[in-house]
PyMOL CGO cylinders between C-alpha atoms (Angstrom):
from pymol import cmd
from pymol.cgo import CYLINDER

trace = [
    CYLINDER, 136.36, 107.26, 148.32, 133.45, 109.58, 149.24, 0.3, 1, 1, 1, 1, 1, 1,
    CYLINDER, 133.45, 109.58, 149.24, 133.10, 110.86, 145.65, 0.3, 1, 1, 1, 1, 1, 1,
    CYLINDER, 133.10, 110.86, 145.65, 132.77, 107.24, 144.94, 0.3, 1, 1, 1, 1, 1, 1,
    CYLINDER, 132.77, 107.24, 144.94, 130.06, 106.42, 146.78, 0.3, 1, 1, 1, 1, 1, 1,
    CYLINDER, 130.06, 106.42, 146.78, 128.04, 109.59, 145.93, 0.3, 1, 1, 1, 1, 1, 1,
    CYLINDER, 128.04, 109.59, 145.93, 128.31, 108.76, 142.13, 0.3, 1, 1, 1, 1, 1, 1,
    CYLINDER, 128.31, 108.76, 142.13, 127.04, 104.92, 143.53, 0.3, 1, 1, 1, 1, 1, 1,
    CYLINDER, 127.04, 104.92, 143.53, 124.19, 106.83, 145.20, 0.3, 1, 1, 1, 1, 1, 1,
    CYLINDER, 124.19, 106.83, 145.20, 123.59, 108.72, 142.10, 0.3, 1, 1, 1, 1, 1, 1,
    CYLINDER, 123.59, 108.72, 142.10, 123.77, 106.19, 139.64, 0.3, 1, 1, 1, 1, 1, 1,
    CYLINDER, 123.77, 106.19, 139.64, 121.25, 104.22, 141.72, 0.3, 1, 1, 1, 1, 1, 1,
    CYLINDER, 121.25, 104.22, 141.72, 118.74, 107.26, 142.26, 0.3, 1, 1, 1, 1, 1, 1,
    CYLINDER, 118.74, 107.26, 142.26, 119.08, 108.08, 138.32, 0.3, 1, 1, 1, 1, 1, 1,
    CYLINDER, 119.08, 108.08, 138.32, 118.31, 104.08, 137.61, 0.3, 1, 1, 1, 1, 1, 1,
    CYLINDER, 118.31, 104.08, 137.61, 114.93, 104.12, 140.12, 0.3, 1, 1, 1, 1, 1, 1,
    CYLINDER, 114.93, 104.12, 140.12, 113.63, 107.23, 138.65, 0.3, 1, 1, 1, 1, 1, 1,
    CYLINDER, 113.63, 107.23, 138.65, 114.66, 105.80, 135.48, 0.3, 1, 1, 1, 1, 1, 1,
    CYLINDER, 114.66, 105.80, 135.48, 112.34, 102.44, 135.99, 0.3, 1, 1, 1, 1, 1, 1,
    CYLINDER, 112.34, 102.44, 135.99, 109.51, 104.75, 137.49, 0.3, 1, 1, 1, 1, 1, 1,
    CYLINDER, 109.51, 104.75, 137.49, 109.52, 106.87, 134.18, 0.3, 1, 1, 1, 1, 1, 1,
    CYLINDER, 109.52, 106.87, 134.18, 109.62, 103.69, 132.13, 0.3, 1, 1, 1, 1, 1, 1,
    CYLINDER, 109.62, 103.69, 132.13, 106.30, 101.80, 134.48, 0.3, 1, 1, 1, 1, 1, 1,
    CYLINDER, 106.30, 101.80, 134.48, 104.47, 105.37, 134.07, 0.3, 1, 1, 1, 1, 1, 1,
    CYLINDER, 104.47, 105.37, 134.07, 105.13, 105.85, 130.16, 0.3, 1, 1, 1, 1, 1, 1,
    CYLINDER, 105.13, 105.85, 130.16, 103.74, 101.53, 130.20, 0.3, 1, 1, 1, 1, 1, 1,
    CYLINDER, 103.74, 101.53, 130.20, 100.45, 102.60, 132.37, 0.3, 1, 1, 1, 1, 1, 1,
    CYLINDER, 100.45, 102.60, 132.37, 100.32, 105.61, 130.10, 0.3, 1, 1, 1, 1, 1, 1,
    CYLINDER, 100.32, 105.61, 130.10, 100.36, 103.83, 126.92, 0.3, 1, 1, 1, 1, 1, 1,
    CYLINDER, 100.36, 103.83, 126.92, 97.52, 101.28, 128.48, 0.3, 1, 1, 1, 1, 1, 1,
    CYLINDER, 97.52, 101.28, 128.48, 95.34, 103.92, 129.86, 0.3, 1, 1, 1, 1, 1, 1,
    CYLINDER, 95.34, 103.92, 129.86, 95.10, 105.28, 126.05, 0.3, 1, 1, 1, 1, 1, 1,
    CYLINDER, 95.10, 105.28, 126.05, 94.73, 101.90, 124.12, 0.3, 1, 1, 1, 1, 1, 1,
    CYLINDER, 94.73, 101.90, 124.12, 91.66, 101.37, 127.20, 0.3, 1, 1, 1, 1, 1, 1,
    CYLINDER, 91.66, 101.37, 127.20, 90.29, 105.01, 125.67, 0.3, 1, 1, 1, 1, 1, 1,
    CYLINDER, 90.29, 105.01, 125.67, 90.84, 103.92, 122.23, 0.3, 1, 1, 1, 1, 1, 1,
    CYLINDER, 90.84, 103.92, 122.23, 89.16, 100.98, 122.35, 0.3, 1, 1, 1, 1, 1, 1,
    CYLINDER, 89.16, 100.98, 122.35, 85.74, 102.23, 124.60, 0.3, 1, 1, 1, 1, 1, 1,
    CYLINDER, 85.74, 102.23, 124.60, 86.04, 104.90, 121.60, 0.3, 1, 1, 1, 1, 1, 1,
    CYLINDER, 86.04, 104.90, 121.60, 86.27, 102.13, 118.82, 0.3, 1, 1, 1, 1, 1, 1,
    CYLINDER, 86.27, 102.13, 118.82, 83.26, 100.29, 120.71, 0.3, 1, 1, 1, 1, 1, 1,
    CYLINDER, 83.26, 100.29, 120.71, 81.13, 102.72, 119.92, 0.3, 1, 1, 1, 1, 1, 1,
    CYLINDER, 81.13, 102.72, 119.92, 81.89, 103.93, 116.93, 0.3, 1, 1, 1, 1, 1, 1,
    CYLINDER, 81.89, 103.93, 116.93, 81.25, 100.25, 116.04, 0.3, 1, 1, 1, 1, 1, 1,
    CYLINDER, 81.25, 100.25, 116.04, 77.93, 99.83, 117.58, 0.3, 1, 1, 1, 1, 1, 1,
    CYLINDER, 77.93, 99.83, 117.58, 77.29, 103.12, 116.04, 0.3, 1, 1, 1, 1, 1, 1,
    CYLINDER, 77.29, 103.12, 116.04, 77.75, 101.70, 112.37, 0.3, 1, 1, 1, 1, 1, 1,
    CYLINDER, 77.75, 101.70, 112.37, 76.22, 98.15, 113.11, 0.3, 1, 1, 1, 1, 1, 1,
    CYLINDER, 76.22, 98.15, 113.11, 73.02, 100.48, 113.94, 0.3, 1, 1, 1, 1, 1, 1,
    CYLINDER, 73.02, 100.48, 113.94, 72.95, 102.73, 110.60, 0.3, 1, 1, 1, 1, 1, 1,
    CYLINDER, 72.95, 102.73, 110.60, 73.72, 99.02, 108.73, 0.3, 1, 1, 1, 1, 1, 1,
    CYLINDER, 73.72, 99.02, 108.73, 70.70, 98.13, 110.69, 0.3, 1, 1, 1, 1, 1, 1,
    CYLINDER, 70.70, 98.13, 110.69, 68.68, 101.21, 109.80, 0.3, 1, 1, 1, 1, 1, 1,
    CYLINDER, 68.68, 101.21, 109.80, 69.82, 100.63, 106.16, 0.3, 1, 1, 1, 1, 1, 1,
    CYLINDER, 69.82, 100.63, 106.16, 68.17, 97.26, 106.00, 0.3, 1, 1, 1, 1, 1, 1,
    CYLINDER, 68.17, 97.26, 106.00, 65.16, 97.82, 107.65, 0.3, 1, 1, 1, 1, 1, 1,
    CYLINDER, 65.16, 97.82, 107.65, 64.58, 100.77, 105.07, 0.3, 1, 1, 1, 1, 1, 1,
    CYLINDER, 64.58, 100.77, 105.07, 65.19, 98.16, 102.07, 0.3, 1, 1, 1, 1, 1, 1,
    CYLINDER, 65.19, 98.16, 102.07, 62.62, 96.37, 103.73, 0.3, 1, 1, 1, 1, 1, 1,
    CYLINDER, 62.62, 96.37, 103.73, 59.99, 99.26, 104.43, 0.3, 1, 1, 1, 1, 1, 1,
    CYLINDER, 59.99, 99.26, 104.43, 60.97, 100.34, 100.58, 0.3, 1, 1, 1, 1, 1, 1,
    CYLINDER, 60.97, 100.34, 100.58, 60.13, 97.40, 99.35, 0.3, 1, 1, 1, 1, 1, 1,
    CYLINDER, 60.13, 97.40, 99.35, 56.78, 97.11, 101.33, 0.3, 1, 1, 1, 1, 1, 1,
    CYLINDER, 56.78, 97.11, 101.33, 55.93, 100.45, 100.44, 0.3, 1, 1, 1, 1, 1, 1,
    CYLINDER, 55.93, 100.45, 100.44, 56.12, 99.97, 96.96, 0.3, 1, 1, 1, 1, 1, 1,
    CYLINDER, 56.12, 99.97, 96.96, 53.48, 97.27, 97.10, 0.3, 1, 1, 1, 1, 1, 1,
    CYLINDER, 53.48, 97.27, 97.10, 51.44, 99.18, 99.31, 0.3, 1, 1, 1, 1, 1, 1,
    CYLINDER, 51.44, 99.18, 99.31, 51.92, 102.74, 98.52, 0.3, 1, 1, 1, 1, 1, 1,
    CYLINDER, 51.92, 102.74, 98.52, 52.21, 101.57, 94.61, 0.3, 1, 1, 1, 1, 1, 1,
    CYLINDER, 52.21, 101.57, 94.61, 55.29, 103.62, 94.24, 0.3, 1, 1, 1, 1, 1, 1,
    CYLINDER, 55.29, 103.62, 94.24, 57.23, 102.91, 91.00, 0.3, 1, 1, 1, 1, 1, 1,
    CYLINDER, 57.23, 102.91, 91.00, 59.62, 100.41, 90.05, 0.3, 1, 1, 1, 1, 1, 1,
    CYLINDER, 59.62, 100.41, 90.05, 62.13, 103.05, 89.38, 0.3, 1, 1, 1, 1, 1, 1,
    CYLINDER, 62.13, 103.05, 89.38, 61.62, 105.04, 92.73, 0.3, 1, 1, 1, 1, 1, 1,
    CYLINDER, 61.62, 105.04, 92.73, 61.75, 101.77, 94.60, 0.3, 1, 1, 1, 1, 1, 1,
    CYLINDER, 61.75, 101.77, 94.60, 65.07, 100.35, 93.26, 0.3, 1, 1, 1, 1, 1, 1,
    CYLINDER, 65.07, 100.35, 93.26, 66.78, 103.81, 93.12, 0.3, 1, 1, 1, 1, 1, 1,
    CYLINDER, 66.78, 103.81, 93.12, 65.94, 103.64, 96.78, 0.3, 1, 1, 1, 1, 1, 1,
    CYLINDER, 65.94, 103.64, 96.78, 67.20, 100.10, 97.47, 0.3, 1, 1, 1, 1, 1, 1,
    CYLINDER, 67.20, 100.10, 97.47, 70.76, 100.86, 95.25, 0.3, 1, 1, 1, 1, 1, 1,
    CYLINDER, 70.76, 100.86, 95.25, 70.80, 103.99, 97.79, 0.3, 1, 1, 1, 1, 1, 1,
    CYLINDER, 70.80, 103.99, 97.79, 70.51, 102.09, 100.84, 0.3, 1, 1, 1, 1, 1, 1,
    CYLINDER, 70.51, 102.09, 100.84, 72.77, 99.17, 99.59, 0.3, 1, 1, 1, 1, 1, 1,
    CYLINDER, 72.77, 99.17, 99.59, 75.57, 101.52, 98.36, 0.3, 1, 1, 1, 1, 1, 1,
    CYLINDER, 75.57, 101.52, 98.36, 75.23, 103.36, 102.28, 0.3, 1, 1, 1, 1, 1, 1,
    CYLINDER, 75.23, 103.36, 102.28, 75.35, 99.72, 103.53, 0.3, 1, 1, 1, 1, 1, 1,
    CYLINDER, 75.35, 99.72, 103.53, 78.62, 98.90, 101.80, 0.3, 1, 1, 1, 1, 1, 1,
    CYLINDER, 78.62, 98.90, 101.80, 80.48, 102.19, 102.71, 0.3, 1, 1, 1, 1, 1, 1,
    CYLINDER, 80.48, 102.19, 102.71, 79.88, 102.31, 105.93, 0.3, 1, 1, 1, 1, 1, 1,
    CYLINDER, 79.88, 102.31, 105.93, 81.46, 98.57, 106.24, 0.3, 1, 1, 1, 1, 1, 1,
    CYLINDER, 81.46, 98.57, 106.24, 83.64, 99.73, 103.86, 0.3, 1, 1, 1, 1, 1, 1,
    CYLINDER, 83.64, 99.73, 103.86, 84.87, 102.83, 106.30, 0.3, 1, 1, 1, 1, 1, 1,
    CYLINDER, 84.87, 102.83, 106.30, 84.73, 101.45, 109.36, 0.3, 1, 1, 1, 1, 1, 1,
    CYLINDER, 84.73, 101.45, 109.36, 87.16, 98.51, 108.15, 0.3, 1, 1, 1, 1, 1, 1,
    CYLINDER, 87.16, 98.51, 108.15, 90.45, 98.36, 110.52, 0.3, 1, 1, 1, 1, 1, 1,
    CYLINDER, 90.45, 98.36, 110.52, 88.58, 100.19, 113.14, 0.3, 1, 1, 1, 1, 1, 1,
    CYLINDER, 88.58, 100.19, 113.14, 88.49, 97.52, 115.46, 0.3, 1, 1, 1, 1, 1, 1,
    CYLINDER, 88.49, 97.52, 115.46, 88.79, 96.19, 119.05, 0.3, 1, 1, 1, 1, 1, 1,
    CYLINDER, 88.79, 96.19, 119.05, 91.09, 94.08, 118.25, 0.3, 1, 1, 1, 1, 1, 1,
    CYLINDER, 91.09, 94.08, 118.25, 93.51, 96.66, 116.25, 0.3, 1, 1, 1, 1, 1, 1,
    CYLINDER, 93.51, 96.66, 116.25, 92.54, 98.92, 119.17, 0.3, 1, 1, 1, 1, 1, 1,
    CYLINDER, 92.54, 98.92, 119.17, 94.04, 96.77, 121.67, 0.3, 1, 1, 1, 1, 1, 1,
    CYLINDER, 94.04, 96.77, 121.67, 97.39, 95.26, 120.06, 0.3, 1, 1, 1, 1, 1, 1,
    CYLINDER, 97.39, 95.26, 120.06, 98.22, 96.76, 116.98, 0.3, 1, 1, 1, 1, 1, 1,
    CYLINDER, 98.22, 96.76, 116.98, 100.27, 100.19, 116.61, 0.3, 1, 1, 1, 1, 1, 1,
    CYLINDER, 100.27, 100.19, 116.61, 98.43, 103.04, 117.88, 0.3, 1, 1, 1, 1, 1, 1,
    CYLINDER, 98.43, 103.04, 117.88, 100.33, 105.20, 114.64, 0.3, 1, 1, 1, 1, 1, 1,
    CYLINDER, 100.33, 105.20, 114.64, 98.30, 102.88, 112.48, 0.3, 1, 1, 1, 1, 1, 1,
    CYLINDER, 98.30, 102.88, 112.48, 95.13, 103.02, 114.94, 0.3, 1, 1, 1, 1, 1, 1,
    CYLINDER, 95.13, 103.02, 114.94, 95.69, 107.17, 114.27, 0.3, 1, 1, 1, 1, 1, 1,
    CYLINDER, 95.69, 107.17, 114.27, 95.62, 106.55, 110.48, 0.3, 1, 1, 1, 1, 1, 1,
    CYLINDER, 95.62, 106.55, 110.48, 92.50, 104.55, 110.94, 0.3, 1, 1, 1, 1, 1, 1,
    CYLINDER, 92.50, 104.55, 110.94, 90.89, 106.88, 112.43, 0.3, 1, 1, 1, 1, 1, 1,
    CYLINDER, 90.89, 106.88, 112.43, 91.91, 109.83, 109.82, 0.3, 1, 1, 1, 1, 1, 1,
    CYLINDER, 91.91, 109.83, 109.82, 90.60, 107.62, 107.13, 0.3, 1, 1, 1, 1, 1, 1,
    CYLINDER, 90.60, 107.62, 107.13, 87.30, 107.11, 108.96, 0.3, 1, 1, 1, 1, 1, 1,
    CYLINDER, 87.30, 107.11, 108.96, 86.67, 110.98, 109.22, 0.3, 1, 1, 1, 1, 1, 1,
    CYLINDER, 86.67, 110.98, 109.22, 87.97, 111.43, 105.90, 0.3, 1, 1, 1, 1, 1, 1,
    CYLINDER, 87.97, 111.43, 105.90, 85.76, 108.88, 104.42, 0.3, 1, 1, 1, 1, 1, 1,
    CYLINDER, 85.76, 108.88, 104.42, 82.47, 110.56, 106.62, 0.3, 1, 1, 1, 1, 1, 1,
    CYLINDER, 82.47, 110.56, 106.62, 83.11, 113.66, 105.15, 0.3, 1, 1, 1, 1, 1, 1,
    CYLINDER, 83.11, 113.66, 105.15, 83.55, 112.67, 101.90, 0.3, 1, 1, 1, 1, 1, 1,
    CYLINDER, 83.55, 112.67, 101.90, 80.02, 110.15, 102.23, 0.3, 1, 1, 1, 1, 1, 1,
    CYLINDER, 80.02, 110.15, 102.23, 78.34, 113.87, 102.93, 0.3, 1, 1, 1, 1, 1, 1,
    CYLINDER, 78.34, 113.87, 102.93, 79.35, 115.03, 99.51, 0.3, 1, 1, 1, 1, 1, 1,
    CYLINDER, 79.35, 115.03, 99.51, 77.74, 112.00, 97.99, 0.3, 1, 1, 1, 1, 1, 1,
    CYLINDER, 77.74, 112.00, 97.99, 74.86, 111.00, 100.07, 0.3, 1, 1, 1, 1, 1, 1,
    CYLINDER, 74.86, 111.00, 100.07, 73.14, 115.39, 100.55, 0.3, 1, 1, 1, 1, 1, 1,
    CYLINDER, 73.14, 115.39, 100.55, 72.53, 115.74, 97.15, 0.3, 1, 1, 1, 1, 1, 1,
    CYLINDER, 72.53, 115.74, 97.15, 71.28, 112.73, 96.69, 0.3, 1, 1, 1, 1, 1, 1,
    CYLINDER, 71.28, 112.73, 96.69, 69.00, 112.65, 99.59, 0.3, 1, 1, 1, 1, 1, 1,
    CYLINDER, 69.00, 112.65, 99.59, 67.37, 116.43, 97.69, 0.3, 1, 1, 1, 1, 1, 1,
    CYLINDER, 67.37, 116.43, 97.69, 66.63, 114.72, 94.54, 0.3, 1, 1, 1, 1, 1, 1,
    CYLINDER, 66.63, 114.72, 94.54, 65.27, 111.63, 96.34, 0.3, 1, 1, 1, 1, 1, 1,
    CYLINDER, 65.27, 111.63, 96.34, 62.81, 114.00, 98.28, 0.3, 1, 1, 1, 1, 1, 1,
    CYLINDER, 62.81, 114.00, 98.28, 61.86, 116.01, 95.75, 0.3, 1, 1, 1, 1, 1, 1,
    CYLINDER, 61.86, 116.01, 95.75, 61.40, 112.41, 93.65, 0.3, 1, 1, 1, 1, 1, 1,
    CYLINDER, 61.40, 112.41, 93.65, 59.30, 111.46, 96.87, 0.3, 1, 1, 1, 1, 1, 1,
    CYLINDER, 59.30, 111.46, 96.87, 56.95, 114.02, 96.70, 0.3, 1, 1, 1, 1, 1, 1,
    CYLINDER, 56.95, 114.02, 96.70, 56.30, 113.65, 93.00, 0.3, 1, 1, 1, 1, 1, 1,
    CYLINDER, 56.30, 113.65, 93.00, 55.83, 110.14, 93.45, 0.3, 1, 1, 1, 1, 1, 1,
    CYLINDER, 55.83, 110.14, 93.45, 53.44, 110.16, 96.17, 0.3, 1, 1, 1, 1, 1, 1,
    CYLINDER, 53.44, 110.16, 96.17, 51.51, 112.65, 94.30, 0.3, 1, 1, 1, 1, 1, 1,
    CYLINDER, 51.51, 112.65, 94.30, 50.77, 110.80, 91.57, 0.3, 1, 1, 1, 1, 1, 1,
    CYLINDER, 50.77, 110.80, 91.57, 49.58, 107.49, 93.22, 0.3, 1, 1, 1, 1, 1, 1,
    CYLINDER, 49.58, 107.49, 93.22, 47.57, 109.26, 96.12, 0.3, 1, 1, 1, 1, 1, 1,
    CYLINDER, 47.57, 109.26, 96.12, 44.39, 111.34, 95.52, 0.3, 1, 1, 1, 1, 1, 1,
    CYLINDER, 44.39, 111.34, 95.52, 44.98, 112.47, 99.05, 0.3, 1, 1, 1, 1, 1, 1,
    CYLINDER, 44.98, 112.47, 99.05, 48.92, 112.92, 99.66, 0.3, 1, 1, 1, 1, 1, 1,
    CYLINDER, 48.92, 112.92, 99.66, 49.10, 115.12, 102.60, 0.3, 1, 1, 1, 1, 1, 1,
    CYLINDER, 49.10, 115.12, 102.60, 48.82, 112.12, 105.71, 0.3, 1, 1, 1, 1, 1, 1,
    CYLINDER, 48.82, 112.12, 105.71, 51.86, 110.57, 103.37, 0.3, 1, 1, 1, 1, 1, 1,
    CYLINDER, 51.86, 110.57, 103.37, 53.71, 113.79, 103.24, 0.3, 1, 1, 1, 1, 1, 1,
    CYLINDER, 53.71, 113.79, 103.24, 53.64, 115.14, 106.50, 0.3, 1, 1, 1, 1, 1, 1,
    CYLINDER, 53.64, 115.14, 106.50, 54.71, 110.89, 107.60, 0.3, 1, 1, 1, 1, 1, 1,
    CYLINDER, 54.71, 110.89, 107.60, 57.64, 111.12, 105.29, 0.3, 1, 1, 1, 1, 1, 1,
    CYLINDER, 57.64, 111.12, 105.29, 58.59, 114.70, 107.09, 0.3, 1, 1, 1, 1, 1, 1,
    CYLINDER, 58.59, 114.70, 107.09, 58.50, 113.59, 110.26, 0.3, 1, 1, 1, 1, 1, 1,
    CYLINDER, 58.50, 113.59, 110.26, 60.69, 110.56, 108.83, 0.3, 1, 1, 1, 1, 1, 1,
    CYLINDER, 60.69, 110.56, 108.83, 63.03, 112.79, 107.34, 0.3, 1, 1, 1, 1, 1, 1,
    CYLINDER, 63.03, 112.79, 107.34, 63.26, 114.61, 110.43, 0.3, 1, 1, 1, 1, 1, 1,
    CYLINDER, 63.26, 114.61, 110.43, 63.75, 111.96, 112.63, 0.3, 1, 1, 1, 1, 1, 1,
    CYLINDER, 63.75, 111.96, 112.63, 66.12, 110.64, 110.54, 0.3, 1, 1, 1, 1, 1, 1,
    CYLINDER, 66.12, 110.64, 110.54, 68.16, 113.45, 109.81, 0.3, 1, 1, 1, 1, 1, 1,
    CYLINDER, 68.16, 113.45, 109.81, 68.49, 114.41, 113.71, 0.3, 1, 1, 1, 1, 1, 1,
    CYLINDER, 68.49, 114.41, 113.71, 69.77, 110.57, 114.08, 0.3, 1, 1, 1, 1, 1, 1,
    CYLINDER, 69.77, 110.57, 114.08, 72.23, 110.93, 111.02, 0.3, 1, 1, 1, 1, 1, 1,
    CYLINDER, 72.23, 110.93, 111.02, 73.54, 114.55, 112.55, 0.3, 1, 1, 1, 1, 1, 1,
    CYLINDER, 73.54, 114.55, 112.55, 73.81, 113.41, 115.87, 0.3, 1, 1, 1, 1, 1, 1,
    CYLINDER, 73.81, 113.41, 115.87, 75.33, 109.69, 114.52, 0.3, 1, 1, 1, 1, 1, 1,
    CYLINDER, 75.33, 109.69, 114.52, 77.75, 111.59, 112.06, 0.3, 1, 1, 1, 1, 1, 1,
    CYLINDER, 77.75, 111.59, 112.06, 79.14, 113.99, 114.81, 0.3, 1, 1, 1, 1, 1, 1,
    CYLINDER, 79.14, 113.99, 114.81, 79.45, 111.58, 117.98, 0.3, 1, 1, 1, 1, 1, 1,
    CYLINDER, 79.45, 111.58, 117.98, 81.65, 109.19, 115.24, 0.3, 1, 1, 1, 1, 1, 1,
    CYLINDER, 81.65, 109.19, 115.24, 83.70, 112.76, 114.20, 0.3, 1, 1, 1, 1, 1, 1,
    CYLINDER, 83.70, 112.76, 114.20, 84.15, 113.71, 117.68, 0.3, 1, 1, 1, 1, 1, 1,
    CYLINDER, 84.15, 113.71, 117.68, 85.73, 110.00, 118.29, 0.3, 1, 1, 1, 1, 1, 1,
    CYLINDER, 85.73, 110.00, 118.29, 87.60, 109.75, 115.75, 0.3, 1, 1, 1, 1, 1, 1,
    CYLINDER, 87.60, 109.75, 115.75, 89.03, 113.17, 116.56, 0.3, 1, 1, 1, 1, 1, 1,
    CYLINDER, 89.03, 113.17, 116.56, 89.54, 112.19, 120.36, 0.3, 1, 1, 1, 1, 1, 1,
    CYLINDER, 89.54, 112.19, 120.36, 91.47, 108.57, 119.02, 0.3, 1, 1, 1, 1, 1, 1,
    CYLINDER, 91.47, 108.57, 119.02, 93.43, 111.03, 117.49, 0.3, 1, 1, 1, 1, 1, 1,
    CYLINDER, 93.43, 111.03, 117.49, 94.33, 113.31, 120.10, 0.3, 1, 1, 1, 1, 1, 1,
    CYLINDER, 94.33, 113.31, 120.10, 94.99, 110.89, 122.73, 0.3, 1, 1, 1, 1, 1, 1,
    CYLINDER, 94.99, 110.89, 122.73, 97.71, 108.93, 120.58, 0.3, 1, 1, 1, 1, 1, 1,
    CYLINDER, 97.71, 108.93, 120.58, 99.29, 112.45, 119.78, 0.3, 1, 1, 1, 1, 1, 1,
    CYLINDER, 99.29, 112.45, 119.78, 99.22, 113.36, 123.39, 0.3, 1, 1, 1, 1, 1, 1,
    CYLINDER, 99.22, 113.36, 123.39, 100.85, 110.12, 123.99, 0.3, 1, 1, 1, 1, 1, 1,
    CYLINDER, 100.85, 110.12, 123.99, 103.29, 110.18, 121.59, 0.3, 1, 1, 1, 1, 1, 1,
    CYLINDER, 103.29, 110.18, 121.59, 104.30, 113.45, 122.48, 0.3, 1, 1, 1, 1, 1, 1,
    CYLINDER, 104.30, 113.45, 122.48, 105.13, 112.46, 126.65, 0.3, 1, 1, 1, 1, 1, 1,
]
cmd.load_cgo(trace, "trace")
């Protein structure tokens, strides 16, 4: 009878640290898709500023050609440029969502955010050498319309500065979470 009752006592310790185990893996698994989302936030706001950016320089191009007199080819080059970077990043932040973040799978959420970095990188490859030829275009262009180009040249190097310490900074703060989405569903899938 005593052996019994221990087993009883047993069974019933086993099934309490059993429920415990189950209500810490349920707080674990909300603690991440919290993370994920605050990470998906920004990397949101992050692209809704670039798209932003984007615009405002089809605008600027635009307005430049009429005041600058840079040519028709320069200035739609320019505007295809900007409206091609507008459509990829929509097009690569697609599924990356609050939304998603919040009820879907976090496997797919992971495979989101592998596509995301994948699809950065890859926008590098594409968008570096263009941005040399369009300088080098720049300068040729605003030395041909400008019998004194140096206040416009040292303005569009402090714009390309600028600009490419916002893209930098913008391009690793989405890697970084991307790569910490990615971390916290493995570390959660592995508990």
């Amino acid at each position: 009878m005593d052996n019994s009752f221990d087993l009883q006592q047993l069974k019933a310790q086993f099934e309490i640290l059993n429920n415990k185990l189950n209500q810490q893996q349920i707080v674990n698994e909300r603690i991440i898709r919290a993370s994920v989302n605050s990470k998906v936030r920004s990397i949101n706001r992050d692209g809704r500023a670039m798209v932003g950016i984007a615009v405002a320089g089809c605008v600027a191009i635009v307005a430049d050609h009429y005041l600058v007199k840079w040519s028709w080819p320069f200035t739609i080059v320019t505007i295809l440029f900007m409206l091609v970077a507008i459509y990829y990043n929509i097009k690569m932040r697609r599924g990356i969502n609050s939304e998603g973040a919040l009820s879907s799978d976090l496997i797919d959420m992971r495979l989101r955010a592998l596509r995301l970095r994948r699809m950065q990188n890859r926008w590098l490859w594409f968008s570096i050498p263009f941005i040399v030829v369009w300088l080098g275009w720049l300068v040729m262009e605003t030395m041909k319309v400008n019998t004194n180009p140096m206040p416009l040249l040292i303005g569009c190097g402090v714009g390309f500065v600028i600009g490419s310490i916002v893209g930098v900074r913008q391009y690793l703060r989405t890697q970084r979470q991307a790569a910490d989405i990615i971390a916290d569903i493995d570390n959660l899938k592995n508990d």
